[in-house]
N, C-alpha and C positions, 0 to 999 in steps of 0.2 A: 314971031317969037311967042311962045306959049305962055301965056297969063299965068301968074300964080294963083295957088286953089288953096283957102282958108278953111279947115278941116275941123268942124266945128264936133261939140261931143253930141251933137244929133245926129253927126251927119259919120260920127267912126262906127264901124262895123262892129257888129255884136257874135259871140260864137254861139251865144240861143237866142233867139228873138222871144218878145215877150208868150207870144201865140205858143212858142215851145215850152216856153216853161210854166206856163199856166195846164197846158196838155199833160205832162210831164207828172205835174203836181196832181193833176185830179185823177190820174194813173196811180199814182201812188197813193190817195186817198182811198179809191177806191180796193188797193189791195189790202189797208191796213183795215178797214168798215167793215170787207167783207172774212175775213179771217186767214184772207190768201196769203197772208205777208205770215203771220202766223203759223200758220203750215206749214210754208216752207223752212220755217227756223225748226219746227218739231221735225224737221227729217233731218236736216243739217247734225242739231243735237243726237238722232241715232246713229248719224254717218260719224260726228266724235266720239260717241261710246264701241264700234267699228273699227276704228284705228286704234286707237287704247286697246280692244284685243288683243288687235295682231290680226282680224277679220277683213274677209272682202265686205267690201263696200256692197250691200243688193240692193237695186233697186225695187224689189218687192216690200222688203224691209222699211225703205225710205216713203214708201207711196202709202202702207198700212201709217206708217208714224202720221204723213201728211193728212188720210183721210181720218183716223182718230182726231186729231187737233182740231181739223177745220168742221169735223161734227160736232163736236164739245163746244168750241167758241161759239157756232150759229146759233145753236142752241141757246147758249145764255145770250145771245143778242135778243133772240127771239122772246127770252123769257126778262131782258134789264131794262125795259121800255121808258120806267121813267128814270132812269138812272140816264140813260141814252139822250132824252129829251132835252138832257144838258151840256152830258161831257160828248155827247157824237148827236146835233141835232140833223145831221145828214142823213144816219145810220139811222134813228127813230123815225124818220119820214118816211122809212119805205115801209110795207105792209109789214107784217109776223111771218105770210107764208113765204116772202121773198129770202127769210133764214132759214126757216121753217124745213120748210120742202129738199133745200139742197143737203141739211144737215140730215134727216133722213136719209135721205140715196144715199149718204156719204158713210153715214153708222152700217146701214144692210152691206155696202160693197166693202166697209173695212174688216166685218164679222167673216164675211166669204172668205177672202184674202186671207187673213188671220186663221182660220181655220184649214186651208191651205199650206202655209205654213206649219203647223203642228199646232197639238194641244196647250202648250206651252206660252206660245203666240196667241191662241185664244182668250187663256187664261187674263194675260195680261191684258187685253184690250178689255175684255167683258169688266173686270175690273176697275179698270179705267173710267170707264163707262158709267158703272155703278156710284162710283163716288164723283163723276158730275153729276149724275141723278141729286143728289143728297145734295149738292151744293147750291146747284140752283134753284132747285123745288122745296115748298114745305112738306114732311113727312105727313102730318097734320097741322091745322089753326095753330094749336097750342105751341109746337114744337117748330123752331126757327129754321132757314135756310142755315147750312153751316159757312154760307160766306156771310153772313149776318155776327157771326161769333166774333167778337175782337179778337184780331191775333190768329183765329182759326184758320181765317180765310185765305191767307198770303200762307201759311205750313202748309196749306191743304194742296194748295198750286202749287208748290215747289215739289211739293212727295211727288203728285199726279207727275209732273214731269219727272223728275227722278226716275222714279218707279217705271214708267213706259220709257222713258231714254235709255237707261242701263239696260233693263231687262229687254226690251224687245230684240235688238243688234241678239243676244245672246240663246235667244230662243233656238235650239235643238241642237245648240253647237255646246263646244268643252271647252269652256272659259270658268277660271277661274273664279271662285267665288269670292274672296280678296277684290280681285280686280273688277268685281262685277260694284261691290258694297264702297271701293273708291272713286270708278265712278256714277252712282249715283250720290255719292257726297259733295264732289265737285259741280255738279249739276241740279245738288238741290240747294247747296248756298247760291250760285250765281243768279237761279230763279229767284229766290226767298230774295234778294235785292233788287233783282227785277220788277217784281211783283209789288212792294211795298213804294217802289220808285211813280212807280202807274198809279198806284193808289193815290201817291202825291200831285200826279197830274188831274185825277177825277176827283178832288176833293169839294168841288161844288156840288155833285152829283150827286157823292155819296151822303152828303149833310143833307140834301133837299128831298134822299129818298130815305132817311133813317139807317144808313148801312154806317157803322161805326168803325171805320180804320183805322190801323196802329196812327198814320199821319193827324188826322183828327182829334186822336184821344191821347197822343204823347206832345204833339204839335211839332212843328219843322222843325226847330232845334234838338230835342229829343230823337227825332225821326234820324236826325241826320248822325247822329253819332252813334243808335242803334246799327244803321247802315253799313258804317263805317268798320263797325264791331266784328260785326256778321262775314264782310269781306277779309277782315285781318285774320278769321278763321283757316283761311284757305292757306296760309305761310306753316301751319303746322301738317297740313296736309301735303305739302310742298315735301317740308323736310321729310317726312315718314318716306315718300317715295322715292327721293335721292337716296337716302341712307338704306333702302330695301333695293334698290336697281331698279325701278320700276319708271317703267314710263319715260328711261332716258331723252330717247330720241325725239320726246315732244316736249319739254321739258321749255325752252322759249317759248312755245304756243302756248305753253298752262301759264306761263310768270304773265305771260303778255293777256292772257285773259282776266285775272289778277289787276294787272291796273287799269285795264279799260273800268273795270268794277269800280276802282276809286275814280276814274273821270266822271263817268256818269253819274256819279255818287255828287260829285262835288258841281256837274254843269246843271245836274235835275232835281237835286232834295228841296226845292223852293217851287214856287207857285209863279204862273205867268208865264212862261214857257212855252215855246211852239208847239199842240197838238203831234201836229206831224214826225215834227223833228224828234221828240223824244221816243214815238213811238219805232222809228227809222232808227232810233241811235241805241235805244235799249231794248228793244224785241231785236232786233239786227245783231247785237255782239257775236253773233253764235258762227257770221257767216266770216267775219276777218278771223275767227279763230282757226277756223277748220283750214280755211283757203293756208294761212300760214303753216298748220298741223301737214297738209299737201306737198308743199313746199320743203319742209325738212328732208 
């Protein structure tokens, strides 16, 4: 007769062992450090502004979107060292040229490509371009970085993506100038909450390197109801589109992008917070959007 077997919680089966989820984790550390995770949400957002057309999906399109992003983020990695030293002391361990170099090749292959594309597509990238310049670097001594600016810095990253989201998808095709100026409205509120949400996660970093953010200088409570503000924006943009026909058929994917905004608002405007997690749960919103936008 076969003994009974006492099934202890050492002894129950796991569906990841620890070895996989520690793998798993410094896999996805390492795509958020290096600006891959990044990237891929900037082509995601040109594949939304794409659909919102009525345009095919290109992969040329998407890969210029990914290699602008992931040039511009190396970059300031390379240039936010002691900012990094705190809020990614991972990311600050590695040398300058380990940004450095790849955000290069990345700017030269996005310019080729871009100009590939048309002048139009150039334009937009070179541009793009330009105003990281300014953001990260000082003009001169005298004259500030403009993510140093209160308030400037979180408008400046929500335009940059805007402005390359919309317009790139758009480049040498006949869309709609309307439809171009709503979506990049919708895309520059969802950043502009993004962006000030990050800020509230790097708020050690920014205090211990001089960089003054809306989170610092309004504090959480303020932060959190600016937030809040900002995303209630998007219900007027809502209605203008139903009442004009537009953008029917996506229309769950926009309400649905709409309240991820107030989740994130309400799980991240506070301090303490898993690195990871916020950066997976708010650089990320872009990828359930679209997969649902699919789906329709």
């Amino acid at each position: 007769m076969a003994s009974n077997t006492v099934v202890t919680s050492e002894t129950k089966s796991t569906p990841f062992s620890p070895e996989t989820l520690r793998g798993l984790s410094n896999i996805l550390e390492l795509l958020t450090s290096t600006s891959i995770f990044l990237a891929l949400n900037a082509s995601i957002v040109a594949a939304f502004s794409s659909l919102l057309y009525g345009l095919e999906v290109k992969p040329r399109i998407l890969f210029i979107a990914f290699l602008a992003t992931f040039s511009v983020y190396n970059m300031n990695r390379a240039t936010d060292r002691r900012e990094d030293s705190i809020n990614r002391p991972q990311a600050a361990s590695r040398s300058i040229l380990f940004f450095l170099v790849p955000s290069l090749i990345a700017s030269a292959l996005c310019l080729l490509l871009s100009a590939s594309v048309g002048a139009q597509a150039l334009t937009v990238i070179v541009a793009s371009f330009a105003a990281s310049v300014l953001y990260s670097f000082k003009p001169s001594p005298s004259i500030p970085r403009l993510k140093e600016i209160l308030g400037l810095k979180s408008v400046l990253v929500a335009f940059s993506w805007g402005f390359t989201g919309a317009l790139l998808p758009a480049s040498g095709q006949a869309v709609d100038t309307s439809k171009i100026v709503l979506a990049f409205t919708y895309i520059f509120i969802q950043i502009l909450v993004n962006t000030i949400l990050c800020d509230v996660r790097d708020i050690d970093g920014d205090m211990a390197s001089g960089v003054n953010t809306l989170p610092i200088s309004l504090g959480l409570g303020a932060t959190r109801r600016l937030l809040l503000t900002v995303n209630t924006l998007l219900f007027p943009w809502l209605l203008y589109c139903i009442t004009q026909g537009l953008f029917q058929e996506y229309m769950p994917a926009l309400f649905f992008g709409v309240g991820y905004g107030y989740l994130i608002i309400w799980l991240f405007s506070e301090t303490g917070r898993d690195r990871l997690l916020v950066e997976l749960a708010v650089d990320g919103e872009w990828m359930p959007l679209v997969a649902l936008m699919k789906l329709l």
